[in-house]
GUTIBA-250268 format. One record per residue (C-alpha): residue number from 1; residue in three letters; z, y, x. Coordinates in steps of 0.001 Angstrom, whole numbers, plus 500000, padded with zeros to 6 digits. Example, Ala and Ser with C-alpha at 12.3 -4.5 7.8 and 13.67 -1.06 7.14 Angstrom:
<sites>
<site 1, "ALA", <507800, 495500, 512300>>,
<site 2, "SER", <507140, 498940, 513670>>,
</sites>
This chain:
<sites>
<site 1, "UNK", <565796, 107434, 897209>>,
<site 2, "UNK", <566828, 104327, 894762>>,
<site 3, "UNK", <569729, 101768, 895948>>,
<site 4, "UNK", <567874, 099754, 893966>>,
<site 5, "UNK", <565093, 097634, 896378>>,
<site 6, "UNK", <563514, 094098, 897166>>,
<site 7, "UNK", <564086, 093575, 900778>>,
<site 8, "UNK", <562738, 090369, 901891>>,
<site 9, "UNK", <565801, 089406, 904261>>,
<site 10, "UNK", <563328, 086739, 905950>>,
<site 11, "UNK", <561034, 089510, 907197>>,
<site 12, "UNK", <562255, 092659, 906668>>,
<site 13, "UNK", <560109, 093990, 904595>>,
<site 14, "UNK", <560839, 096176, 901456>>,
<site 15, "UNK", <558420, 094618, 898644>>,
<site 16, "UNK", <559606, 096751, 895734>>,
<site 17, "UNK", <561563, 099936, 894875>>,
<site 18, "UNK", <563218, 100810, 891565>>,
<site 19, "UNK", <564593, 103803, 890533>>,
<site 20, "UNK", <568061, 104898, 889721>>,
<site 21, "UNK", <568277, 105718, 886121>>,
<site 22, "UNK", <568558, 109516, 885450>>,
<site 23, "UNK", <572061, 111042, 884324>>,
<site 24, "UNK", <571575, 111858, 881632>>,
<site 25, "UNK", <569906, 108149, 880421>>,
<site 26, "UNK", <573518, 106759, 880588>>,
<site 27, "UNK", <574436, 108252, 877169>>,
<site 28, "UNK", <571340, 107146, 875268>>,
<site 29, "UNK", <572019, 103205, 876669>>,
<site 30, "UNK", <575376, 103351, 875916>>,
<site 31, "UNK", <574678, 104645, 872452>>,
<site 32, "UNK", <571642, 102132, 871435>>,
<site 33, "UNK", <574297, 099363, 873092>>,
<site 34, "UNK", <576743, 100667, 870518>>,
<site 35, "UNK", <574525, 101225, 867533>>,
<site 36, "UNK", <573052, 097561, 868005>>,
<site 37, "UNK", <576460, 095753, 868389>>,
<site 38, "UNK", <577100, 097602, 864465>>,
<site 39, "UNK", <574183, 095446, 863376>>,
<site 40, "UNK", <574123, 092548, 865799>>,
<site 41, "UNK", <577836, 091286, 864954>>,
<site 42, "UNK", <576633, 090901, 861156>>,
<site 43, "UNK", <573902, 088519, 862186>>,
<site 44, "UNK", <574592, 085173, 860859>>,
<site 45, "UNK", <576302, 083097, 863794>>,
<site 46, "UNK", <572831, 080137, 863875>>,
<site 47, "UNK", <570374, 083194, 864064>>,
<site 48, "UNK", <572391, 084790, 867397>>,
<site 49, "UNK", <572404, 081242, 868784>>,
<site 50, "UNK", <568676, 080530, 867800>>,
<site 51, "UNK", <567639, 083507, 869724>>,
<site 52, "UNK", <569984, 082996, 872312>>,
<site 53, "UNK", <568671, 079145, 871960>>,
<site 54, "UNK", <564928, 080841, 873115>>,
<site 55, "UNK", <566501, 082739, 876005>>,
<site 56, "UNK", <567271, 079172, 877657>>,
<site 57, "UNK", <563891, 078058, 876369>>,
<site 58, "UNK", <562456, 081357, 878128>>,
<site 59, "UNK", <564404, 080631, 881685>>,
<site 60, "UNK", <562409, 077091, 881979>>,
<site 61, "UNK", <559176, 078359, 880591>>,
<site 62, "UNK", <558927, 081189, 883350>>,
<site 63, "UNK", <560825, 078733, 885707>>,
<site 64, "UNK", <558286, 079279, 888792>>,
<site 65, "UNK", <558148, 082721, 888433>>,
<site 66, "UNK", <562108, 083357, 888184>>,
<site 67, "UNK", <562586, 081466, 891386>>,
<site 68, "UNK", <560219, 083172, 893234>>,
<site 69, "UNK", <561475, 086250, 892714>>,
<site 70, "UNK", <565166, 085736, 894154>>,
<site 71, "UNK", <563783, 083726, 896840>>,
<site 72, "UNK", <562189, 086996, 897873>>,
<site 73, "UNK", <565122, 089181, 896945>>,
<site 74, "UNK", <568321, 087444, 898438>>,
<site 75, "UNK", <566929, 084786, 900527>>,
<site 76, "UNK", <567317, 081491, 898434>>,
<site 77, "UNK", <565628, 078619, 899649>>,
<site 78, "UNK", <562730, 077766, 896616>>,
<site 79, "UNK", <564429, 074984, 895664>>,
<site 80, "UNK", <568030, 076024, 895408>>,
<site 81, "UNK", <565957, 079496, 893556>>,
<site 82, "UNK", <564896, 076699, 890933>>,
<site 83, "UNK", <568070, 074762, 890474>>,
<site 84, "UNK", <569484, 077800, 889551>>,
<site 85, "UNK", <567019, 079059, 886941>>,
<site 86, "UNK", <567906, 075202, 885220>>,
<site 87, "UNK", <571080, 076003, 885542>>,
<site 88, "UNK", <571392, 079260, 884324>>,
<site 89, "UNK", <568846, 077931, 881072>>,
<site 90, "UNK", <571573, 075004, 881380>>,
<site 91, "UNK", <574383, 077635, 880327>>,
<site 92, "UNK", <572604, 079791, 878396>>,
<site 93, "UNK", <571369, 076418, 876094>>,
<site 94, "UNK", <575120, 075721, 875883>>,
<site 95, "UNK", <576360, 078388, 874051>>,
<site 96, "UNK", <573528, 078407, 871525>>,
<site 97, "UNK", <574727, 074689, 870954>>,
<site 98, "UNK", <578218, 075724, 870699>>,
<site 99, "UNK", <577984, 078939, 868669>>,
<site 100, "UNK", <579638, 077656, 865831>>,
<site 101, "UNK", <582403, 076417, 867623>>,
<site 102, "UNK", <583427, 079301, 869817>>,
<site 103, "UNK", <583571, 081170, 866383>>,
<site 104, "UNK", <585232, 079282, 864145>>,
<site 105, "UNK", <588425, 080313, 862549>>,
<site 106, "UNK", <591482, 078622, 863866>>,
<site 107, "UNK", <594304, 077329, 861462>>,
<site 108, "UNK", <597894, 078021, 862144>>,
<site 109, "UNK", <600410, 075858, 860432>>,
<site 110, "UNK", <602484, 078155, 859388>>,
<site 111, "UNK", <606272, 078015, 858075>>,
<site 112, "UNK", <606077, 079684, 854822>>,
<site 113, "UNK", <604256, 079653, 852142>>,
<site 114, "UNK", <600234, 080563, 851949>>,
<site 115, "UNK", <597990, 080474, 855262>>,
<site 116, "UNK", <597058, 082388, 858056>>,
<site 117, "UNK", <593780, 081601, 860993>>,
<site 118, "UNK", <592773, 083519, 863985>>,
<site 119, "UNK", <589323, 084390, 863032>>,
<site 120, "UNK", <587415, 085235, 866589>>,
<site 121, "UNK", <585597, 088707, 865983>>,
<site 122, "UNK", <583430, 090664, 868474>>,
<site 123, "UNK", <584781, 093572, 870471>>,
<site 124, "UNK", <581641, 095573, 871323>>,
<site 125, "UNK", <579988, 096887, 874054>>,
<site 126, "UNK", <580712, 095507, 877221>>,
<site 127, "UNK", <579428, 096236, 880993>>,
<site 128, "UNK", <578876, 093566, 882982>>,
<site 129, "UNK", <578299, 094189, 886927>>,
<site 130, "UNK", <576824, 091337, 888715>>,
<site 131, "UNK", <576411, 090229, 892290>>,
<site 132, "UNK", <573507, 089263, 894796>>,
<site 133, "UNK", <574290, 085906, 895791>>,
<site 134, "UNK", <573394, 083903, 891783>>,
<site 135, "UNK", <571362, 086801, 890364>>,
<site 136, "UNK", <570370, 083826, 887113>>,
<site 137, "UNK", <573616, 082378, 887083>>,
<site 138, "UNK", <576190, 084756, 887693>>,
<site 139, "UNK", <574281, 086781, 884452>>,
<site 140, "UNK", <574026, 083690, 882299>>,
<site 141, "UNK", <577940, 083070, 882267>>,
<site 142, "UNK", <578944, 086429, 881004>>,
<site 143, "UNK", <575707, 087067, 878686>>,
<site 144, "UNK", <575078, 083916, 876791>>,
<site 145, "UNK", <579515, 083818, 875583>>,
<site 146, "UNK", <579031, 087042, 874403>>,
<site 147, "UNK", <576024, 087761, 873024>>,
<site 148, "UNK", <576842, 084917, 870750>>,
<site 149, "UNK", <580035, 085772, 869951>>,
<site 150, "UNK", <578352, 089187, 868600>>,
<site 151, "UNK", <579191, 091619, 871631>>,
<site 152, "UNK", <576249, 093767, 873390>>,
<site 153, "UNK", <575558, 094323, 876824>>,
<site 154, "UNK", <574830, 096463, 879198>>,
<site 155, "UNK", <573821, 095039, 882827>>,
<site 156, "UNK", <573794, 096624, 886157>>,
<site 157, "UNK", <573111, 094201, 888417>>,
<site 158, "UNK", <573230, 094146, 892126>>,
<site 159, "UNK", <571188, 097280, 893487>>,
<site 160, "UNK", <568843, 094149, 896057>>,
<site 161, "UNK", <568042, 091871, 892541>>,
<site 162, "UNK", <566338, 094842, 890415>>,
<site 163, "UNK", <563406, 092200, 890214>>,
<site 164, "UNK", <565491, 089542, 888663>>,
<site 165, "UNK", <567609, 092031, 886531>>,
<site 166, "UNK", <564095, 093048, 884759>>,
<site 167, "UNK", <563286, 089895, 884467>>,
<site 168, "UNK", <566552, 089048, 882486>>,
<site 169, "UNK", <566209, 091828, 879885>>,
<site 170, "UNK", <562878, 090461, 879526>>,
<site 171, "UNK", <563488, 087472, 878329>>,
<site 172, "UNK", <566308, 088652, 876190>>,
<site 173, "UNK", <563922, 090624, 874153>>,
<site 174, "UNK", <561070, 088558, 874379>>,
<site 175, "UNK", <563569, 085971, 872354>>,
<site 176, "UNK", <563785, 088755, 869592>>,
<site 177, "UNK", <567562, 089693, 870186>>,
<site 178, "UNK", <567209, 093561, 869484>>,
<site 179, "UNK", <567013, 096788, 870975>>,
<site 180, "UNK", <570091, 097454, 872482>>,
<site 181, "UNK", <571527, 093902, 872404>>,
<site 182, "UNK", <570807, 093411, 876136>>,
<site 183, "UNK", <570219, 096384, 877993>>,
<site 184, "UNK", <569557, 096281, 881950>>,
<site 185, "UNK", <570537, 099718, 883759>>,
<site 186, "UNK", <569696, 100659, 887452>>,
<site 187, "UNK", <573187, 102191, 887346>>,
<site 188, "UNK", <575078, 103893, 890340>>,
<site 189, "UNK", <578608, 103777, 890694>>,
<site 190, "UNK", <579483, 106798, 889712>>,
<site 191, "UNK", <577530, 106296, 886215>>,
<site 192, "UNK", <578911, 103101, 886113>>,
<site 193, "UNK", <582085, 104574, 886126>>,
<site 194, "UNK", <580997, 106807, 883494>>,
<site 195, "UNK", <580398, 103956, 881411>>,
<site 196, "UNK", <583610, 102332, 881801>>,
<site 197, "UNK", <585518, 105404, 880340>>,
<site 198, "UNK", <583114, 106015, 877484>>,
<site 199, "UNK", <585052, 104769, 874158>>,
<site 200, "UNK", <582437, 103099, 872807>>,
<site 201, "UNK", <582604, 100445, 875801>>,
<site 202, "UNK", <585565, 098465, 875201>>,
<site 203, "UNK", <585238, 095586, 878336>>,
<site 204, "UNK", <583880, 095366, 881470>>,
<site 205, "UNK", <583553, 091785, 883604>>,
<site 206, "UNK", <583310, 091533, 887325>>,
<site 207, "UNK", <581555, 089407, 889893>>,
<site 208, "UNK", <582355, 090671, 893368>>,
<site 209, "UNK", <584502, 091420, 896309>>,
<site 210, "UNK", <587873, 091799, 895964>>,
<site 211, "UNK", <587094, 095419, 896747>>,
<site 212, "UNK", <584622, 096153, 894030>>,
<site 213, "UNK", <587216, 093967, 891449>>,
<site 214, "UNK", <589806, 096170, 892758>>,
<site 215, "UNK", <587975, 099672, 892152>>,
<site 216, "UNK", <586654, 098570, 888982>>,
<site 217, "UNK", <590428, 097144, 887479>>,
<site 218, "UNK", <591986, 100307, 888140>>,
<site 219, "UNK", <589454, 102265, 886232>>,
<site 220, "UNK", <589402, 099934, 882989>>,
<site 221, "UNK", <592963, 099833, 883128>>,
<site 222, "UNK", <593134, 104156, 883287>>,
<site 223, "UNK", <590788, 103763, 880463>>,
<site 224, "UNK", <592854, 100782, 878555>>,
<site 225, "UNK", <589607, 098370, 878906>>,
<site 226, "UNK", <589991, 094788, 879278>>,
<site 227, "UNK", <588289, 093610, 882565>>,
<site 228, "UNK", <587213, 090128, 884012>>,
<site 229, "UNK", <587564, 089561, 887168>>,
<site 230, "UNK", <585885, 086871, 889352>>,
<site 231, "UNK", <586172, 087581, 893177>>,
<site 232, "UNK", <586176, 085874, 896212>>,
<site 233, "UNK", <587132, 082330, 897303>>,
<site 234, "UNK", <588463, 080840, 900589>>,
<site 235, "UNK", <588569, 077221, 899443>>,
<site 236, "UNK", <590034, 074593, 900769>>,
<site 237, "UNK", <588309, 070886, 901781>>,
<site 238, "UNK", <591293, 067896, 902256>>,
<site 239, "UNK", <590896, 065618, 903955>>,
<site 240, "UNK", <593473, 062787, 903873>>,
<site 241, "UNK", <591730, 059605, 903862>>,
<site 242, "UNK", <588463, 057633, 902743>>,
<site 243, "UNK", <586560, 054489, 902115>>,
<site 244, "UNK", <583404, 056611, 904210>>,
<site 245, "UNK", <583849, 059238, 906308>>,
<site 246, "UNK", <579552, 059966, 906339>>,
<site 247, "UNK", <579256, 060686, 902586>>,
<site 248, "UNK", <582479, 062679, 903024>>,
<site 249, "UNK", <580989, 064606, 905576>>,
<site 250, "UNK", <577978, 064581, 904286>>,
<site 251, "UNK", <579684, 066494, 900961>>,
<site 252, "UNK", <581448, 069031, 903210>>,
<site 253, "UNK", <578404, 070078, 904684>>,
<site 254, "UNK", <576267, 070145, 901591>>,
<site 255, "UNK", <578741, 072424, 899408>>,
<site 256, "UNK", <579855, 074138, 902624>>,
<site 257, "UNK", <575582, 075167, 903349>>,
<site 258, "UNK", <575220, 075712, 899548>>,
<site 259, "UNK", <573299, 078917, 898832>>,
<site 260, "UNK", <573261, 079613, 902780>>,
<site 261, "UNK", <576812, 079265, 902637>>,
<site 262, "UNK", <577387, 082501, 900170>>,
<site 263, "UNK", <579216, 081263, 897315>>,
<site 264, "UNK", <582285, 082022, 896400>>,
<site 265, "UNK", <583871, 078730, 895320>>,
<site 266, "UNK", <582086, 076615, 898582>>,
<site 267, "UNK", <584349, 074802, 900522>>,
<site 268, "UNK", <585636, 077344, 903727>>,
<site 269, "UNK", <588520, 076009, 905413>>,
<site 270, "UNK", <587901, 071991, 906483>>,
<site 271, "UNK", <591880, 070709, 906403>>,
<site 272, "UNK", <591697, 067037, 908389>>,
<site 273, "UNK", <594322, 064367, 908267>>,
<site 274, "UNK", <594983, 064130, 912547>>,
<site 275, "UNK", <593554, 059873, 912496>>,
<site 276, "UNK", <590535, 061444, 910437>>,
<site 277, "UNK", <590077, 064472, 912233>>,
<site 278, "UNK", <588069, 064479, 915713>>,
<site 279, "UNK", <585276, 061887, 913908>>,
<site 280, "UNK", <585138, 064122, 911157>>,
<site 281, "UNK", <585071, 067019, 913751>>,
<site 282, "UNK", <581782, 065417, 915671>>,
<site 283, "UNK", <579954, 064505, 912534>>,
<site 284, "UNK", <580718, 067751, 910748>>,
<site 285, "UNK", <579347, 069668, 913622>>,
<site 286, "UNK", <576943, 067548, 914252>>,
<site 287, "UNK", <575416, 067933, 910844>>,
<site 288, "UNK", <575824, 071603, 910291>>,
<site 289, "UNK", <573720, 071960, 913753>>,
<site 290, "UNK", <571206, 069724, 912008>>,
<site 291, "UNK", <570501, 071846, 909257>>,
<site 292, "UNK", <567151, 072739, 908949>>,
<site 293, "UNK", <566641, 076564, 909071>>,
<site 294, "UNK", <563653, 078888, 908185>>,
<site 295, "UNK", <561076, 080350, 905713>>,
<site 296, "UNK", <563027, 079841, 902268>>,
<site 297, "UNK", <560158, 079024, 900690>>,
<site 298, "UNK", <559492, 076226, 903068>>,
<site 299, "UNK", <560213, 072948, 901445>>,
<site 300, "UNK", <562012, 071429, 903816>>,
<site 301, "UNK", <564372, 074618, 904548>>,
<site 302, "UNK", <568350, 073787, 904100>>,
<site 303, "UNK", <568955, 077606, 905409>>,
<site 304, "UNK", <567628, 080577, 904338>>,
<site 305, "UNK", <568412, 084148, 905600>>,
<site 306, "UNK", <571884, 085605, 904398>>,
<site 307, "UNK", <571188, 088282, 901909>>,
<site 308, "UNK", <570638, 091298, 904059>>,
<site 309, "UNK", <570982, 091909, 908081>>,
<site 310, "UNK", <574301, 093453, 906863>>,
<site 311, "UNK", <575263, 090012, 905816>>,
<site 312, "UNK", <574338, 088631, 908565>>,
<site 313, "UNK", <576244, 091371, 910721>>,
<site 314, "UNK", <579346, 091299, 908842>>,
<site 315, "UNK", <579729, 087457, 909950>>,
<site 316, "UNK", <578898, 087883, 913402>>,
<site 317, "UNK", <581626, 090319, 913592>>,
<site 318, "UNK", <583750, 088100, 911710>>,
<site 319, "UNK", <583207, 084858, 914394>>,
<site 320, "UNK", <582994, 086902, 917470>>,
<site 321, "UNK", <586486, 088663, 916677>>,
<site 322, "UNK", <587675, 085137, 916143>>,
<site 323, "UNK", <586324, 083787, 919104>>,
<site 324, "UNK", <588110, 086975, 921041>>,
<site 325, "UNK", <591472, 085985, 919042>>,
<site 326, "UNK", <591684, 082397, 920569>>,
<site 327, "UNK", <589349, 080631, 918612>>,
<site 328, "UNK", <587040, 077704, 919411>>,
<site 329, "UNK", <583490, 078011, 918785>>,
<site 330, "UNK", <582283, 074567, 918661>>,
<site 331, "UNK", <578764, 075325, 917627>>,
<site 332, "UNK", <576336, 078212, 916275>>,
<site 333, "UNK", <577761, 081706, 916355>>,
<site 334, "UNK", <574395, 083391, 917077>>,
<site 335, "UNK", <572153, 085625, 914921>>,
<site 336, "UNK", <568595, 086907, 914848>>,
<site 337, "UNK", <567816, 089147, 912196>>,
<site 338, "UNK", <569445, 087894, 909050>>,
<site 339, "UNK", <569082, 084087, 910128>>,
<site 340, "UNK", <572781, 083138, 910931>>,
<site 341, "UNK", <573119, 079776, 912773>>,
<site 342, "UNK", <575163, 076984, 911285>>,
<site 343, "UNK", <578776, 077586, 912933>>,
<site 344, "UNK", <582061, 075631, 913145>>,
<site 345, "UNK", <585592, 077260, 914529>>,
<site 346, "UNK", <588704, 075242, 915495>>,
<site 347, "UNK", <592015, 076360, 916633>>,
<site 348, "UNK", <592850, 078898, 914180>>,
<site 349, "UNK", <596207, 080199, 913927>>,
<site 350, "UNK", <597648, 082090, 911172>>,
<site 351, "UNK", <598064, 084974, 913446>>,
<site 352, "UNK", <594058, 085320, 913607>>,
<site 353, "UNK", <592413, 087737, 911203>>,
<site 354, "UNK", <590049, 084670, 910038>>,
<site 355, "UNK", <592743, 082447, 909280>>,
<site 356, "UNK", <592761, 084577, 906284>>,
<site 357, "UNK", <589756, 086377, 905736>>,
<site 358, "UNK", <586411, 084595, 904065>>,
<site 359, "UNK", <583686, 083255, 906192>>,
<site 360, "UNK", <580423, 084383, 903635>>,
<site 361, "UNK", <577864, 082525, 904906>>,
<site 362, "UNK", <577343, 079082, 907055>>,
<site 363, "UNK", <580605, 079012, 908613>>,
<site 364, "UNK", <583511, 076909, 908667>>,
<site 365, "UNK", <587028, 076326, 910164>>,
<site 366, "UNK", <588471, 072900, 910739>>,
<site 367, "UNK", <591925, 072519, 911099>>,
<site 368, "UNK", <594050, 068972, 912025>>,
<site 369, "UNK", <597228, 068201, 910042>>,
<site 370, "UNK", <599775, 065824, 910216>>,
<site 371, "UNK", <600344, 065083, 907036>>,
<site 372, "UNK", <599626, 066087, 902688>>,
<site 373, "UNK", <602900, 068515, 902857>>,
<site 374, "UNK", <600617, 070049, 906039>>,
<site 375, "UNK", <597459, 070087, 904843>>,
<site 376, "UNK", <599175, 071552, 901196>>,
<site 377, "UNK", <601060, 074206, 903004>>,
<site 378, "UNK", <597681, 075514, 904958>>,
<site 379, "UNK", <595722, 075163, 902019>>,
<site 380, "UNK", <597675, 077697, 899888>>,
<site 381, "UNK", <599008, 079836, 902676>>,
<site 382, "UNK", <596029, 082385, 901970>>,
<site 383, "UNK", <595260, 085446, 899103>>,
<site 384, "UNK", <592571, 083910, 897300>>,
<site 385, "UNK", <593015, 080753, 894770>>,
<site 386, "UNK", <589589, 080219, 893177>>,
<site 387, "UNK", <588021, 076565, 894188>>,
<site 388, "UNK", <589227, 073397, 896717>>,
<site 389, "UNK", <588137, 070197, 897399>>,
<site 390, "UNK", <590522, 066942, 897660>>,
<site 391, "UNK", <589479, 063805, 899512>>,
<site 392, "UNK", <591516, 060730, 899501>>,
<site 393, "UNK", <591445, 056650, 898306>>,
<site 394, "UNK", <594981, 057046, 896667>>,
<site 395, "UNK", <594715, 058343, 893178>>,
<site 396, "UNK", <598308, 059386, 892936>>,
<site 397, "UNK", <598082, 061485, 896086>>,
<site 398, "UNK", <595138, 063095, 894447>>,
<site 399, "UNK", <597185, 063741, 891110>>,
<site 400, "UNK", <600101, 065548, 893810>>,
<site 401, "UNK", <597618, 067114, 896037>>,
<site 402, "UNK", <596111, 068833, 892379>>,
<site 403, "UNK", <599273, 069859, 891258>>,
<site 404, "UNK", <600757, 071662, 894010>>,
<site 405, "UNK", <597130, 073418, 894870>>,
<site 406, "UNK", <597347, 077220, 894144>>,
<site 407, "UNK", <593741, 077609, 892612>>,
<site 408, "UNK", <592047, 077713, 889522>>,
<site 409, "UNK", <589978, 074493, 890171>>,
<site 410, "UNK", <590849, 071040, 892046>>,
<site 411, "UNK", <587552, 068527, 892657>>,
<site 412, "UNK", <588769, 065431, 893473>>,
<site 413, "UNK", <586162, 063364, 895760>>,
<site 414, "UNK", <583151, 065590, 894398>>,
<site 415, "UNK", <581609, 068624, 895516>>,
<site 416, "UNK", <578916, 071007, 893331>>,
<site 417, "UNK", <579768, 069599, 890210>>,
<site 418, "UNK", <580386, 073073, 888180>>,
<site 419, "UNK", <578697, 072186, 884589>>,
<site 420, "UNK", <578349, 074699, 881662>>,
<site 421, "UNK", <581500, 073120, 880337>>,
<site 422, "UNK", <583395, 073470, 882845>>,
<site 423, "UNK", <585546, 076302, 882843>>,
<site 424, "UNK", <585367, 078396, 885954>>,
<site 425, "UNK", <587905, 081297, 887645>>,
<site 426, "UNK", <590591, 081487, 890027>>,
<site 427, "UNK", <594292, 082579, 890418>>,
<site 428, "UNK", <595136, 085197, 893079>>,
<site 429, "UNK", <592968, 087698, 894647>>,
<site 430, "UNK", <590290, 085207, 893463>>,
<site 431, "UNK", <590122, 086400, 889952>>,
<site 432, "UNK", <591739, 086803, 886236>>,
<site 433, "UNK", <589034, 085525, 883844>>,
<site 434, "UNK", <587113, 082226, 883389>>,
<site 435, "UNK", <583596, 081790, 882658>>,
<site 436, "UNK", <581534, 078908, 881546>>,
<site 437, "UNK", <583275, 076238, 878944>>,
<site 438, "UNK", <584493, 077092, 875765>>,
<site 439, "UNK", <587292, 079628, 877610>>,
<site 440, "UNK", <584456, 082016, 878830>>,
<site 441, "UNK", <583770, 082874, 874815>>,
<site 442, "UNK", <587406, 083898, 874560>>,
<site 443, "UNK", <587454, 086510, 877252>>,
<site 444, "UNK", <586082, 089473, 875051>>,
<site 445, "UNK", <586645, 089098, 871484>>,
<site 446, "UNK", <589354, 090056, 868995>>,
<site 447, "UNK", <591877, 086889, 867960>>,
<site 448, "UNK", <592336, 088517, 864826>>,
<site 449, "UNK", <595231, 086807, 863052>>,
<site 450, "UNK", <594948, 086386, 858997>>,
<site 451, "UNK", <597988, 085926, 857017>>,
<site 452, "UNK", <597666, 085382, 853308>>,
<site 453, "UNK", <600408, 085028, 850727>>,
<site 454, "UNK", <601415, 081812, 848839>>,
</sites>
């Protein structure tokens, strides 16, 4: 039987099946992968970025269509589903406008006589293995770079989005990029593995848990690949002080119930200056229990199912061992099915196992603290370093408060405000890479260094 399903995690029900490609198809992808990147990379840099150009174009044009189908395979309420098709036609547009830039050859001012650039050249084929939780998104960050840049791709996507990973290589060759340019594969592990160690791969980028990054590092580096990592997030929200505690609150909640509260980079760990922290403690609760919960196509729903009953059972666990540890449960904590009720924990104490672990799904922690030097030291006293969140009315605290953060990104009074320009990534056990922005383009290509003679 096929890992590779659509299980409506609203009802149950299995809608689709897909199956796992054969052994012996591995070889034959990986070889049209590599025979295309010897005639893709020669493509003039505007005609990659005008078909990548009609890949965005594609995204909006089937917009309807593209959000349905993740709505039925992860859970997505409709209109989150649709925000993230524009966003993902968002990124992809971005790189086509950018192509030129991301390959243009660098000058070096050099000390001797003559010149020398680092001219950016493609590396090859490249595996990318994507999650559940963005199925457009996640995709659109490590394609777009690189398939302008001039590398190839082969996708396996997670085994619950097959629907959304045909999708994908659908548009990519209905916008004329090639055979072999972008090449989905219902892959296991083990031939994803095999991939990995075949030469003609030469990267391999990771969206995941810290135990899939993990597994997948120490293969590429047996193999001498280069690997991109982007893992799992624990962020931290700061409270210190503010000109209105509702639209604060209101902001904590909204990024906290983003994507029914399974993103990586969404604000976990709610870190409350003490004079701040029982109104924010009542409001916060009070508006997570308001959250409106149900059919994800429903247009009023704020909360979706979590991905799978397994989701959903892996967080129960996860608040009920917290509870048994000393923990407060303020509100929620209950499940039915994969539905996962809107929850809130206080008292937490380093010695719990959730004072360090990640909450994936509508959950949070609030913690009081006397002070910044407080609210700093809980805020970096964990593994991961990917996002946090910084709320205060003194701009020089905020400059500290950024500094001293151990994370790849510091928002400073704003919450979902990742852009295609924005570099993302994290420091840590978060990650090693950084996608979107003109960084993400860097990750797999050759800075080829030319040095010519006076």
């Amino acid at each position: 039987m096929s890992d590779y399903a659509v299980v409506n995690p609203a009802t149950g029900e299995t809608l689709a099946t897909y199956p796992t490609m054969a052994d012996d198809a591995v070889e034959p992808a990986i070889a049209r992968a590599d025979a295309a990147y010897r005639t893709w990379r020669d493509v003039p840099v505007a005609e990659r970025a005008a078909r990548v150009r009609r890949v965005a174009e594609l995204h909006r044009e089937r917009r309807d269509e593209l959000g349905a189908i993740i709505v039925r395979e992860m859970g997505k309420p409709l209109s989150a589903a649709l925000a993230e098709v524009d966003f993902a036609a968002d990124i992809t547009e971005y790189y086509a406008d950018n192509a030129e830039k991301v390959t243009a050859d660098q000058p070096i001012d050099i000390l001797g006589e003559g010149s020398a650039v680092i001219r950016r050249t493609p590396l090859g084929v490249l595996l990318g293995i994507m999650p559940w939780n963005f199925p457009y998104y996640q995709v659109a960050r490590f394609a777009a770079p690189n398939v302008v840049v001039g590398n190839t791709i082969l996708l396996k996507h997670a085994p619950q989005c097959p629907e959304s990973a045909a999708a994908i290589e659908k548009m990519y060759a209905d916008a004329g990029v090639g055979d072999g340019v972008y090449t989905n594969v219902y892959a296991s592990n083990d031939q994803a593995a095999t991939i990995i160690a075949d030469r003609r791969v030469q990267g391999v980028s990771v969206t995941g848990s810290e135990r899939a990054g993990s597994a997948v590092a120490a293969l590429a580096g047996q193999h001498l690949k280069k690997v991109a990592l982007e893992l799992g997030g624990s962020d931290p929200f700061i409270v210190l002080s503010t000109d209105d505690l509702d639209a604060t609150v209101a902001a904590a909640v909204e990024a906290r119930m983003d994507n029914n509260g399974q993103s990586c980079n969404a604000p976990k760990r709610f870190i409350v200056q003490e004079n701040l922290y029982q109104d924010f403690l009542e409001k916060f609760t009070t508006a997570m229990s308001e959250s409106k919960m149900g059919d994800p196509f429903a247009e009023d729903t704020v909360l979706g199912p979590l991905s799978s009953v397994a989701a959903a059972e892996r967080l129960q666990e996860q608040v009920d061992r917290a509870v048994a540890q000393g923990a407060r449960l303020v509100a929620g904590g209950t499940r039915e099915g994969a539905f996962y009720e809107p929850t809130v924990l206080t008292d937490v104490t380093p010695e719990m196992d959730v004072y360090r672990e990640e909450l994936f799904g509508p959950a949070g922690v609030v913690y009081k603290v006397a002070d910044e030097d407080e609210a700093i030291k809980i805020a970096n006293d964990t593994t991961f370093g990917l996002g946090s969140y910084v709320y205060t009315t003194d701009p020089e605290q905020a400059e500290r408060i950024a500094n001293k953060i151990d994370a790849g990104m510091v928002y400073v009074n704003i919450v979902l405000a990742d852009s295609p320009e924005l570099p993302f990534g994290g420091v840590k056990r978060s990650g090693t890479s950084r996608e979107m922005g003109l960084l993400a383009a860097d990750e797999f290509v050759n800075k080829k260094l030319i040095r010519v003679a006076g």
